[in-house]
C-alpha positions in Angstrom: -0.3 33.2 9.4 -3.3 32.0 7.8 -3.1 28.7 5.9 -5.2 28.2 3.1 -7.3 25.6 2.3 -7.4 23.2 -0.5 -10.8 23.1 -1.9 -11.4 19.4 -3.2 -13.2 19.1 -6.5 -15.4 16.4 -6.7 -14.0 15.3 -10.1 -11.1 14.8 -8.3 -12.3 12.5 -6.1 -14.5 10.3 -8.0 -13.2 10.2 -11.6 -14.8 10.6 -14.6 -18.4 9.5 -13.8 -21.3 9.0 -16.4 -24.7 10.2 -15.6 -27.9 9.7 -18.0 -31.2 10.4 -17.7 -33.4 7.5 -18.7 -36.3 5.0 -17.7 -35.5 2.4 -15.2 -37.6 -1.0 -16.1 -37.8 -1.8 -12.6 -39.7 1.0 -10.8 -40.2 2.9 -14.0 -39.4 6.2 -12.9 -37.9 8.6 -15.0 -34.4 9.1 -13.2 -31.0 9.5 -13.1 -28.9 6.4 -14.3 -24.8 6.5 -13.0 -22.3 4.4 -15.2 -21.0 1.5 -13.0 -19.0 -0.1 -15.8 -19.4 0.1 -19.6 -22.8 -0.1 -20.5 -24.4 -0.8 -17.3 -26.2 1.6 -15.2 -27.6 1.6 -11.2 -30.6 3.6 -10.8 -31.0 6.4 -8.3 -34.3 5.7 -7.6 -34.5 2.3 -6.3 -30.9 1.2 -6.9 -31.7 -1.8 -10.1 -28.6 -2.2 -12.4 -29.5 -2.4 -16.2 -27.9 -2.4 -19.0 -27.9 -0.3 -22.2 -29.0 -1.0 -25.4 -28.6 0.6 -28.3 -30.5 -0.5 -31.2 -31.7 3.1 -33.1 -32.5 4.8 -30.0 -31.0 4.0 -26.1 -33.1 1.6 -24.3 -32.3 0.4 -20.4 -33.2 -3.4 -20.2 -33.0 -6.0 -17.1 -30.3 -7.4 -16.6 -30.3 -11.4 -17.4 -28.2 -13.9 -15.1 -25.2 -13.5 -17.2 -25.2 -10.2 -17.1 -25.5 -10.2 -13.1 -22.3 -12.9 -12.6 -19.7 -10.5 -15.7 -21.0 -7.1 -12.8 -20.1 -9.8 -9.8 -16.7 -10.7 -11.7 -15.8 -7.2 -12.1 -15.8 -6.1 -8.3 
């Protein structure tokens, strides 16, 4: 008897996960931003969180040191 196997979709496994495609200010590389929380993003390239800002068109902007302890608080 031959069992099958269950093929695991990724979606499965990792949720609903939000991808853009923007500048990073850090190394400013066009690249791939993932969605670590609402509105704040860690760069593929060189791994910098920043957040979004939306003011007419979507910006990515440093993060200041209040915006580094709410990420911190929400691990």
């Amino acid at each position: 008897m031959v069992k099958k196997k269950k093929v695991l979709n990724t979606q499965d496994l990792l949720g609903n996960i939000h991808t853009v495609n923007g500048i990073c200010p850090e190394c400013e590389e066009e690249t791939v931003l993932v969605s670590i929380v609402s509105e704040y993003y860690r760069c593929v390239t060189c791994g910098y969180d920043v957040k979004q800002y939306v003011n007419g068109s979507i910006r990515y902007i440093r993060l200041d040191k209040e915006d580094i302890q709410w990420l911190k608080n929400q691990r």
